[in-house]
Backbone atoms as SQL, in Angstrom:
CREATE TABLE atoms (id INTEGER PRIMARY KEY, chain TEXT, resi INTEGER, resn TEXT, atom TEXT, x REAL, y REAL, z REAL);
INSERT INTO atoms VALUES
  (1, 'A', 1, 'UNK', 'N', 0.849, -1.169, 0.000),
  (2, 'A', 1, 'UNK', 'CA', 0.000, 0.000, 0.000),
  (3, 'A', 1, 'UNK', 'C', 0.901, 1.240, 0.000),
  (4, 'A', 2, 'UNK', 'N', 0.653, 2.256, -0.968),
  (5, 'A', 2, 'UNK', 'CA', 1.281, 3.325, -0.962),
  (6, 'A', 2, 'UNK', 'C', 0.479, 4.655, -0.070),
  (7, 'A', 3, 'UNK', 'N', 1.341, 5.531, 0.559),
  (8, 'A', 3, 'UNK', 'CA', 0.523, 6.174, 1.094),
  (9, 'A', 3, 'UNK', 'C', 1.467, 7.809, 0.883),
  (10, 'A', 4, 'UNK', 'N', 0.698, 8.382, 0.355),
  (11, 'A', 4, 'UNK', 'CA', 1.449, 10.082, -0.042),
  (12, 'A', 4, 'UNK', 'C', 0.985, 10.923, 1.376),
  (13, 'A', 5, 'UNK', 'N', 2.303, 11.704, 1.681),
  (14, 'A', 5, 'UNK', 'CA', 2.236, 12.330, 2.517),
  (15, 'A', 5, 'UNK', 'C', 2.452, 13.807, 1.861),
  (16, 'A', 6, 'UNK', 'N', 2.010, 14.995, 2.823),
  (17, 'A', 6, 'UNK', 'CA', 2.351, 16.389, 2.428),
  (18, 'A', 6, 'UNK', 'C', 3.943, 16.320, 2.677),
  (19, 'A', 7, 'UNK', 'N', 4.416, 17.572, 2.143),
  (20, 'A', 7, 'UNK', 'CA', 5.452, 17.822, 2.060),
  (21, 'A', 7, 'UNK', 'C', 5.807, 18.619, 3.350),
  (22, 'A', 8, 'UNK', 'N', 4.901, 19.322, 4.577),
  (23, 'A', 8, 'UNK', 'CA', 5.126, 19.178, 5.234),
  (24, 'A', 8, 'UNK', 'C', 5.621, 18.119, 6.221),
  (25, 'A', 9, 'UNK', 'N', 4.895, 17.288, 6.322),
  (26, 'A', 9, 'UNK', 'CA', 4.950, 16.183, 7.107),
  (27, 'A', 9, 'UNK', 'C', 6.486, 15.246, 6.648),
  (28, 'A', 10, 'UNK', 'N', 6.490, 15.011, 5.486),
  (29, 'A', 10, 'UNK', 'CA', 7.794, 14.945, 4.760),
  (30, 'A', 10, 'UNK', 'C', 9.003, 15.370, 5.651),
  (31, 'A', 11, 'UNK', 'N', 9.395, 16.797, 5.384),
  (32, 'A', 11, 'UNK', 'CA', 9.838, 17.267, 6.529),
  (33, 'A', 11, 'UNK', 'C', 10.194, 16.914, 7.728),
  (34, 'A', 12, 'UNK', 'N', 8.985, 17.102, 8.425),
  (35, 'A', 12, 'UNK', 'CA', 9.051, 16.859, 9.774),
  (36, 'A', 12, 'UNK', 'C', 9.824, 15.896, 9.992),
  (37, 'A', 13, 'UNK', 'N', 9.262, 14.505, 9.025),
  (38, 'A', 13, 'UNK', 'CA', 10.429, 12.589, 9.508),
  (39, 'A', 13, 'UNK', 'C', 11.347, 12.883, 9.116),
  (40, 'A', 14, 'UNK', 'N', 11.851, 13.958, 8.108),
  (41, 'A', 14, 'UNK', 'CA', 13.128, 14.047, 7.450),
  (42, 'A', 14, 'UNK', 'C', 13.834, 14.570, 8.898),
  (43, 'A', 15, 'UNK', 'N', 13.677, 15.427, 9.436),
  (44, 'A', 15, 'UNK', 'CA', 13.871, 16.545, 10.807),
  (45, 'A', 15, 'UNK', 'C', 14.197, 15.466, 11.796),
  (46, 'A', 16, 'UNK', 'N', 13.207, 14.633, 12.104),
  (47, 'A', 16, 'UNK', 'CA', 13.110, 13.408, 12.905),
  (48, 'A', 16, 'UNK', 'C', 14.064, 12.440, 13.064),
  (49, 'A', 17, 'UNK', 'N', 14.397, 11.931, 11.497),
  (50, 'A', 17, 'UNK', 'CA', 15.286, 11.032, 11.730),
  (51, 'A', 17, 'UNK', 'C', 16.777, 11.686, 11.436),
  (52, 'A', 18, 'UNK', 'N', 17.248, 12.847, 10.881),
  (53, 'A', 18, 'UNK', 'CA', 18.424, 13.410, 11.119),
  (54, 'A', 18, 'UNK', 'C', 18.714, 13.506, 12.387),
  (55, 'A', 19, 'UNK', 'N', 17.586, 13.697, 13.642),
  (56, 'A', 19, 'UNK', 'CA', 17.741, 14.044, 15.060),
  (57, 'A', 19, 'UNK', 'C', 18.390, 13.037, 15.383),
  (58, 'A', 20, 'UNK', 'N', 17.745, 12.124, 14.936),
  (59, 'A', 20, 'UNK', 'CA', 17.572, 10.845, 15.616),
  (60, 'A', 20, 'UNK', 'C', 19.322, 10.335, 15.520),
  (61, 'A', 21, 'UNK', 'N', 19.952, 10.589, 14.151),
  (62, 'A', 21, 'UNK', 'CA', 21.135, 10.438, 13.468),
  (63, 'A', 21, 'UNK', 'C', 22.126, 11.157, 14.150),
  (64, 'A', 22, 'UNK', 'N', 22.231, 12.383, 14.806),
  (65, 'A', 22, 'UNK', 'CA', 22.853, 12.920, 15.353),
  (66, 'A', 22, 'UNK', 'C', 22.934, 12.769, 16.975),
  (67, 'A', 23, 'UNK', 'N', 21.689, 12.854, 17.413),
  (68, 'A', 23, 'UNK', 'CA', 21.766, 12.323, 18.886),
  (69, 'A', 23, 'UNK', 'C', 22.719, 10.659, 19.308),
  (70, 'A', 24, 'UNK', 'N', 22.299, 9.865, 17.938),
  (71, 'A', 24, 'UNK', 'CA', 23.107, 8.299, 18.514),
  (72, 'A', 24, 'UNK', 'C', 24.469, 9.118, 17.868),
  (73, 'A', 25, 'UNK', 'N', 25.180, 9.883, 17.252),
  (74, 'A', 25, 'UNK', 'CA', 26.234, 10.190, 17.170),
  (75, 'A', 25, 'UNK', 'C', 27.153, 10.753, 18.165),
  (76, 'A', 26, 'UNK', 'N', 26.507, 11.111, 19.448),
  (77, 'A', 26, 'UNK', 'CA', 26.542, 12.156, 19.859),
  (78, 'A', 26, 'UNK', 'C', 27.147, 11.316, 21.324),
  (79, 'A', 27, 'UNK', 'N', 25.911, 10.808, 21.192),
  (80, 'A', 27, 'UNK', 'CA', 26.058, 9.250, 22.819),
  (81, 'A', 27, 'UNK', 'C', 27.281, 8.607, 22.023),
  (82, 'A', 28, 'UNK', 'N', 27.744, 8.395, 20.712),
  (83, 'A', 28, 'UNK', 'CA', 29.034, 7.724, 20.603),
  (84, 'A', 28, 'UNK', 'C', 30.303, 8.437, 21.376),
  (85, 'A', 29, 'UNK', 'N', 30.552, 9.476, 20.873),
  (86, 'A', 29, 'UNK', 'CA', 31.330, 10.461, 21.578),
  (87, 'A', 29, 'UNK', 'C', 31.032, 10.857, 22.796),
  (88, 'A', 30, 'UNK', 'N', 30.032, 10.959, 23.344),
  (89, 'A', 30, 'UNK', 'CA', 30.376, 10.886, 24.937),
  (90, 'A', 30, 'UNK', 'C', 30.522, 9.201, 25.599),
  (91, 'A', 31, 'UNK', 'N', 30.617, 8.118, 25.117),
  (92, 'A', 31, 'UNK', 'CA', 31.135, 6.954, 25.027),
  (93, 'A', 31, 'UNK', 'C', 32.680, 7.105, 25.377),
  (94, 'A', 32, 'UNK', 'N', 33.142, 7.753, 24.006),
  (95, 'A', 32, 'UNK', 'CA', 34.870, 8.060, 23.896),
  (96, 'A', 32, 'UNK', 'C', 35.544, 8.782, 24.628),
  (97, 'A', 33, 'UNK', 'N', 34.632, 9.852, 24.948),
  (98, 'A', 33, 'UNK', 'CA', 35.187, 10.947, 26.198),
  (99, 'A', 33, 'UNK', 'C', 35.309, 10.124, 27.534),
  (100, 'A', 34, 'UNK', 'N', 34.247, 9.186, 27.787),
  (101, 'A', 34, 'UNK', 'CA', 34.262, 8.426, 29.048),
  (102, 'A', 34, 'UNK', 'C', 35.131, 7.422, 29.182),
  (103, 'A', 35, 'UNK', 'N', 35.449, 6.666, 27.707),
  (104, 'A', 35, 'UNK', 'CA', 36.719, 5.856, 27.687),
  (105, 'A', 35, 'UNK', 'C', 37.765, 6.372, 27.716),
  (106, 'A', 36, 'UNK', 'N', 38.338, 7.193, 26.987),
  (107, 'A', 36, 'UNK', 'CA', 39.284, 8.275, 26.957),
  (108, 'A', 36, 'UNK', 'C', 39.884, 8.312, 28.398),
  (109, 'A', 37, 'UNK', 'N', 38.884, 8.968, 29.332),
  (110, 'A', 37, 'UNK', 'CA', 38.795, 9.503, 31.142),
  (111, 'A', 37, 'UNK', 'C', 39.428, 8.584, 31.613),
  (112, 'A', 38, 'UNK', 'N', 38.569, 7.549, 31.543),
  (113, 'A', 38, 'UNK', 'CA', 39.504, 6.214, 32.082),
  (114, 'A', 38, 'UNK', 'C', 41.094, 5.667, 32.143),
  (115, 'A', 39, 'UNK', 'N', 40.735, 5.274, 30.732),
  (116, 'A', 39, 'UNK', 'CA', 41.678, 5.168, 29.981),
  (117, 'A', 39, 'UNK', 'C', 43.353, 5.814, 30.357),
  (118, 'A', 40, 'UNK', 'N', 43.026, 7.496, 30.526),
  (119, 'A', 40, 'UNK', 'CA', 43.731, 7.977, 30.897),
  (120, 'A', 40, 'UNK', 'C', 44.211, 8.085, 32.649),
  (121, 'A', 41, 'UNK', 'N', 43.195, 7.723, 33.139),
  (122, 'A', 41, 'UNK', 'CA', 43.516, 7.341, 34.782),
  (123, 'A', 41, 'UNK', 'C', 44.301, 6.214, 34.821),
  (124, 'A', 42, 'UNK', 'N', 44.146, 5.238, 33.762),
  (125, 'A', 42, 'UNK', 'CA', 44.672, 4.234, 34.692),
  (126, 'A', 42, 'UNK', 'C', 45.987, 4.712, 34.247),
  (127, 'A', 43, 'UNK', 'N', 46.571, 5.096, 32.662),
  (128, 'A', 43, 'UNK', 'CA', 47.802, 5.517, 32.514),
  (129, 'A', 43, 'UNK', 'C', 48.724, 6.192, 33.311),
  (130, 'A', 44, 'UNK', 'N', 47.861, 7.356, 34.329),
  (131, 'A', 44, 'UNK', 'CA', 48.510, 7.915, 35.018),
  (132, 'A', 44, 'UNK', 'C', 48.711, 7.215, 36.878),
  (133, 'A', 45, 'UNK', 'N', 47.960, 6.385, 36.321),
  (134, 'A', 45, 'UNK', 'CA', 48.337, 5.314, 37.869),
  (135, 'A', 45, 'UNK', 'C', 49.233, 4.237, 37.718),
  (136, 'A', 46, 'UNK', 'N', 49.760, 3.974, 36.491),
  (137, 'A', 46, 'UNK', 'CA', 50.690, 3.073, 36.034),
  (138, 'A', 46, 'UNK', 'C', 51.613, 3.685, 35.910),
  (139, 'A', 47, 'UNK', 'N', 51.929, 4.933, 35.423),
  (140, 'A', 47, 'UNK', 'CA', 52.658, 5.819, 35.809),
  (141, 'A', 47, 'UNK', 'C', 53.288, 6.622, 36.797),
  (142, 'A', 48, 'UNK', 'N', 52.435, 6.413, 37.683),
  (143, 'A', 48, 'UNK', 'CA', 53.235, 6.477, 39.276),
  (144, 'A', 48, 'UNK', 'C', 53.655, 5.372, 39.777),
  (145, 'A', 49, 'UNK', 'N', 53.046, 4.322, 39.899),
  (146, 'A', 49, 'UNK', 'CA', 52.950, 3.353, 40.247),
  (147, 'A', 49, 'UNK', 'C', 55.051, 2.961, 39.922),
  (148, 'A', 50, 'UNK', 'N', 55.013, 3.038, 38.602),
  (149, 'A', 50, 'UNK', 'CA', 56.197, 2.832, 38.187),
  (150, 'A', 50, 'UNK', 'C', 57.177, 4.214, 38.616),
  (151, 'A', 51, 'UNK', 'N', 56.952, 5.738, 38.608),
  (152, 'A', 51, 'UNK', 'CA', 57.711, 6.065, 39.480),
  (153, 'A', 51, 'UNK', 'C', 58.091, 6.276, 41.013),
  (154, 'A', 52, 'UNK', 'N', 56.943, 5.713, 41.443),
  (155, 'A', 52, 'UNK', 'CA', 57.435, 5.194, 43.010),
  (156, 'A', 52, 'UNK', 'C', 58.015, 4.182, 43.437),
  (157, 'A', 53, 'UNK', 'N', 58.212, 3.328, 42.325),
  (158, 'A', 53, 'UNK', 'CA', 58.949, 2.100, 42.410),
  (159, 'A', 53, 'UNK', 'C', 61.136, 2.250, 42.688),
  (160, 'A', 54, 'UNK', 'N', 60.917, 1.432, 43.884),
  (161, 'A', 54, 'UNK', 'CA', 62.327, 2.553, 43.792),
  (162, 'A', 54, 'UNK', 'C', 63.300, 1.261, 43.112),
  (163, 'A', 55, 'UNK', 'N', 63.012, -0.027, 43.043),
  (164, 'A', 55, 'UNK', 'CA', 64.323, -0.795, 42.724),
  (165, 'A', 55, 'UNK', 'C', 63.936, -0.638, 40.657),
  (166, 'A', 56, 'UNK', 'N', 64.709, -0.106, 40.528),
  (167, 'A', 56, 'UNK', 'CA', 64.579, 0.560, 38.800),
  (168, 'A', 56, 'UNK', 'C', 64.583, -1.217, 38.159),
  (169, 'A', 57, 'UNK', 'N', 64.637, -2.522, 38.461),
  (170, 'A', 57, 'UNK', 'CA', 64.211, -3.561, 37.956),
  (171, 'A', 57, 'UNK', 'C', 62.840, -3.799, 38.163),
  (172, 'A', 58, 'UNK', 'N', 62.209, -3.864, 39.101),
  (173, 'A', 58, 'UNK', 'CA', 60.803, -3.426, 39.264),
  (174, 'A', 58, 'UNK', 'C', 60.271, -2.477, 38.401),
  (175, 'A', 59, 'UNK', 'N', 61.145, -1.624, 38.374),
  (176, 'A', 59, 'UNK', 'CA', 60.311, -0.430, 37.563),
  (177, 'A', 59, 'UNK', 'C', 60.773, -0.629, 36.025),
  (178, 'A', 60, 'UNK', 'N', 61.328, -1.380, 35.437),
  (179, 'A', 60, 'UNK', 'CA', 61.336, -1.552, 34.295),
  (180, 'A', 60, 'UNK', 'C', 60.285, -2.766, 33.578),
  (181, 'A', 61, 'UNK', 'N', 60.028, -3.337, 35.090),
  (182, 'A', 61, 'UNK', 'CA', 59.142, -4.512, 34.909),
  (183, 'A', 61, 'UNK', 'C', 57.372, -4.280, 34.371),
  (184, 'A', 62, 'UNK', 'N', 57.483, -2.972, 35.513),
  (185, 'A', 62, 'UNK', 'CA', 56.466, -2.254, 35.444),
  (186, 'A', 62, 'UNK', 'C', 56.185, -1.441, 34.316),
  (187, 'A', 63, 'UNK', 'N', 56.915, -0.938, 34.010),
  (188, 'A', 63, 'UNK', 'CA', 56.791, -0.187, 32.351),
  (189, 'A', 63, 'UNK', 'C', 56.602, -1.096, 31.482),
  (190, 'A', 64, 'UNK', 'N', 56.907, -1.857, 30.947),
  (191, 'A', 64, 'UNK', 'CA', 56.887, -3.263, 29.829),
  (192, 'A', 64, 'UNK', 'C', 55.669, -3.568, 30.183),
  (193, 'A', 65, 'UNK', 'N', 54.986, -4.068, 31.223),
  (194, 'A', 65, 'UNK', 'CA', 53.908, -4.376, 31.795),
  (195, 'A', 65, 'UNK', 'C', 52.721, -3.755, 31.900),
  (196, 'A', 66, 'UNK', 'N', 52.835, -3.078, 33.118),
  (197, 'A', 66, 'UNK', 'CA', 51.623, -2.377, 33.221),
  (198, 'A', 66, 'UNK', 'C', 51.740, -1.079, 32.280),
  (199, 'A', 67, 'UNK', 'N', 52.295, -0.070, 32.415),
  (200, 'A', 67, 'UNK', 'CA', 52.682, 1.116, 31.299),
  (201, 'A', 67, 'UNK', 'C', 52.204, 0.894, 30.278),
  (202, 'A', 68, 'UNK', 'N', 52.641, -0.190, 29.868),
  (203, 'A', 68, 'UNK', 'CA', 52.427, -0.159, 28.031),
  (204, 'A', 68, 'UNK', 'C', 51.548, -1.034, 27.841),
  (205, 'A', 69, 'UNK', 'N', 51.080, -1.752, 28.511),
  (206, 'A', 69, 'UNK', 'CA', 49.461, -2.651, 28.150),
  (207, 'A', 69, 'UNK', 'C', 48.005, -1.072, 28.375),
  (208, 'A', 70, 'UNK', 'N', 48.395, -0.007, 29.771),
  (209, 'A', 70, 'UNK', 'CA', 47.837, 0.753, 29.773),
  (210, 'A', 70, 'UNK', 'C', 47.958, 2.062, 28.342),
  (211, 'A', 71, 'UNK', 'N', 48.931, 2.226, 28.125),
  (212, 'A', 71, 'UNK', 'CA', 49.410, 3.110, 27.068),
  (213, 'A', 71, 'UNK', 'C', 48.177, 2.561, 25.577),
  (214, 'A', 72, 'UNK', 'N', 48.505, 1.130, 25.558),
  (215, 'A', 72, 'UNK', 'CA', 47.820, 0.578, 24.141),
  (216, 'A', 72, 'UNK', 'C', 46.624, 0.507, 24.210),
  (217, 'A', 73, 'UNK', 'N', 45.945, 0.345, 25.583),
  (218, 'A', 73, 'UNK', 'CA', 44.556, 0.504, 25.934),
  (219, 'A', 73, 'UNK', 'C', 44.080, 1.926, 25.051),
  (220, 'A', 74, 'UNK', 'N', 44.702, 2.598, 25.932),
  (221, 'A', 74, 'UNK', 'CA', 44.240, 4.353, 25.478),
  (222, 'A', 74, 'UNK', 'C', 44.519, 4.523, 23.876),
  (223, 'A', 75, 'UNK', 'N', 45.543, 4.125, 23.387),
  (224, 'A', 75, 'UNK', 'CA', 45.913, 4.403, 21.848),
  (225, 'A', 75, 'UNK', 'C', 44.485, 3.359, 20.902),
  (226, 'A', 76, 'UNK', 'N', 44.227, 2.247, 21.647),
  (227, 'A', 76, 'UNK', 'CA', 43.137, 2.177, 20.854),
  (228, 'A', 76, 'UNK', 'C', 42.240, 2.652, 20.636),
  (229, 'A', 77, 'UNK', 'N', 41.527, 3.644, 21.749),
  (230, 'A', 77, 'UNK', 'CA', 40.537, 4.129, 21.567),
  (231, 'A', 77, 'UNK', 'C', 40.671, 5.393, 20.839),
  (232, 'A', 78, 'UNK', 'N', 41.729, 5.959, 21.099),
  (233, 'A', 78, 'UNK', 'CA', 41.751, 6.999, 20.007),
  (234, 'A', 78, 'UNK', 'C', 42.261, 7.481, 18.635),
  (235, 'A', 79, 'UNK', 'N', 42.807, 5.941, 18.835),
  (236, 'A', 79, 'UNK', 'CA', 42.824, 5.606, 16.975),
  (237, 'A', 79, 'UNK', 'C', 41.142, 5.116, 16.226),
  (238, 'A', 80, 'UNK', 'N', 40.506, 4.589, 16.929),
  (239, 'A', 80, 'UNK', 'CA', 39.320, 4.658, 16.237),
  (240, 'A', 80, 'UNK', 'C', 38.458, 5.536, 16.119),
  (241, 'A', 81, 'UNK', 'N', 38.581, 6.900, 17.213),
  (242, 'A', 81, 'UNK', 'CA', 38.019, 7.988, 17.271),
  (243, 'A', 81, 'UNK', 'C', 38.719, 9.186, 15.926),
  (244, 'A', 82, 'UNK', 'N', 40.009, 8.660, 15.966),
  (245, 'A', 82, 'UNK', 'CA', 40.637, 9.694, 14.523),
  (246, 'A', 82, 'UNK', 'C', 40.102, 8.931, 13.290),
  (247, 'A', 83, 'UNK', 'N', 39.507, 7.693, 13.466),
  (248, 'A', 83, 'UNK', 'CA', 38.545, 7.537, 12.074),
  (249, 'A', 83, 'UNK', 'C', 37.377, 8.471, 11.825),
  (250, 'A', 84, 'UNK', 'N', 36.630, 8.693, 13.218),
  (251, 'A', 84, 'UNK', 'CA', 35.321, 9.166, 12.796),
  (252, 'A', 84, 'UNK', 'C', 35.476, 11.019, 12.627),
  (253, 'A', 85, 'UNK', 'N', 36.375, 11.495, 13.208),
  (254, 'A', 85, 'UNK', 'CA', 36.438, 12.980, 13.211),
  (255, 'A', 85, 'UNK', 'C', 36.881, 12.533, 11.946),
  (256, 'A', 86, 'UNK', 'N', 36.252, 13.942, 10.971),
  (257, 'A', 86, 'UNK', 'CA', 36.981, 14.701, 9.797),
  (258, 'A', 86, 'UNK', 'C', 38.662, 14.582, 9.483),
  (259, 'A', 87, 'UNK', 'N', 39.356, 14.398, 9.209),
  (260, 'A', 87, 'UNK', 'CA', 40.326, 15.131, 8.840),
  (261, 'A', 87, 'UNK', 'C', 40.761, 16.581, 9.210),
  (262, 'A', 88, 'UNK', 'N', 39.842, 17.604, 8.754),
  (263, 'A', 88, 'UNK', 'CA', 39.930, 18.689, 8.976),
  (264, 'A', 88, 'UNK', 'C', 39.543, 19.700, 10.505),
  (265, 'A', 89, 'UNK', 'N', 38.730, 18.556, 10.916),
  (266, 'A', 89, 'UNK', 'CA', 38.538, 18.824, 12.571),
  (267, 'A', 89, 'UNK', 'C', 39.435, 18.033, 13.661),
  (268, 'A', 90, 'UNK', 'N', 40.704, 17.206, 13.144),
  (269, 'A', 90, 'UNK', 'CA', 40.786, 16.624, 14.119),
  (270, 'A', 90, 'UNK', 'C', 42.387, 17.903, 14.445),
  (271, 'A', 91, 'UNK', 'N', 42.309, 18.194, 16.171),
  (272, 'A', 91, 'UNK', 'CA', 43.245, 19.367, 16.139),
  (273, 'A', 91, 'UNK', 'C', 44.602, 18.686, 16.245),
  (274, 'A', 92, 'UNK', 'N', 44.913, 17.717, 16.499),
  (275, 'A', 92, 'UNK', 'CA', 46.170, 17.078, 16.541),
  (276, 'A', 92, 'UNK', 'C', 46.816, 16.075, 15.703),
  (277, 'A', 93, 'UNK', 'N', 48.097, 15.736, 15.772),
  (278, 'A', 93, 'UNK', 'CA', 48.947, 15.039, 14.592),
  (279, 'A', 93, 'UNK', 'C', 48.272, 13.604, 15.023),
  (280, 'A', 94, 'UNK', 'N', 48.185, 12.720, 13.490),
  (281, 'A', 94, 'UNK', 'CA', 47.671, 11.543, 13.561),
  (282, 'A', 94, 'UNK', 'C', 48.543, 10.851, 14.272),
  (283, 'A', 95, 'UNK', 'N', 48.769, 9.468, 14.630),
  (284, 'A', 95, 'UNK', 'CA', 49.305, 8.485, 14.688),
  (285, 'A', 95, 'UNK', 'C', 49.834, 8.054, 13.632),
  (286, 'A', 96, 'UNK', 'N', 49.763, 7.549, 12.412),
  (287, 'A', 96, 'UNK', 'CA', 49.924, 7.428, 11.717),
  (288, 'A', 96, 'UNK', 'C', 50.759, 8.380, 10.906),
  (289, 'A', 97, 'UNK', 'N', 50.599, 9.871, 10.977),
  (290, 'A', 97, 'UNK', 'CA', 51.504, 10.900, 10.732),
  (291, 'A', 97, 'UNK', 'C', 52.682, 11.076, 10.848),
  (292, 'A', 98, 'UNK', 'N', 52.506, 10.722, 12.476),
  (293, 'A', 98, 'UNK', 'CA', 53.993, 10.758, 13.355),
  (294, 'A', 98, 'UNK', 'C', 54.723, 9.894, 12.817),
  (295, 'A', 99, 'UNK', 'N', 54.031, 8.636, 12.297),
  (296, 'A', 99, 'UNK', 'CA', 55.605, 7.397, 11.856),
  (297, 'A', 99, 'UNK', 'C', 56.211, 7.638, 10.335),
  (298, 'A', 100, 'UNK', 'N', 55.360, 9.066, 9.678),
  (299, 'A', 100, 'UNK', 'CA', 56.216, 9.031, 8.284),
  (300, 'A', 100, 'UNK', 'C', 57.849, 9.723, 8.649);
């Protein structure tokens, strides 16, 4: 069954579901900001963690370890976040940039 609508009304679902398109865009990125937060706590608790460590074998243990399992945590998430920003909005050097 076909059913013609005004071109108002048209509209309106057009209005509707762009909302709709932008709001779940929107909860993605505050997703990333909240992973990000994290993300970045624990880095900086692995990061003390390892400079309060006073026998520097411990603390090398700790860097290899905790440091950089925390480090790759965080780099994942914001390597998939430099997919979805623009190019032209994203304000900092890629990852990918840095290794040419």
């Amino acid at each position: 069954m076909i059913v013609f609508i005004g071109i108002k009304e048209a509209v309106r679902i057009h209005f509707l579901l762009f909302t709709l398109c932008i709001i779940r865009e929107l909860e993605s990125f505050k997703d990333f900001y909240s992973d990000i937060t994290q993300k970045t706590d624990d880095l900086g608790k692995a990061l003390n963690r390892i400079l309060n460590e006073q026998d520097m074998e411990k603390a090398s243990h700790l860097c290899v370890s905790t440091g950089d399992r925390a480090l790759e945590e965080l780099r994942k998430i914001v390597d998939e976040l430099e997919t979805l920003v623009p190019v032209d909005s994203w304000p900092l050097t890629k990852y990918q940039e840095l290794l040419l």
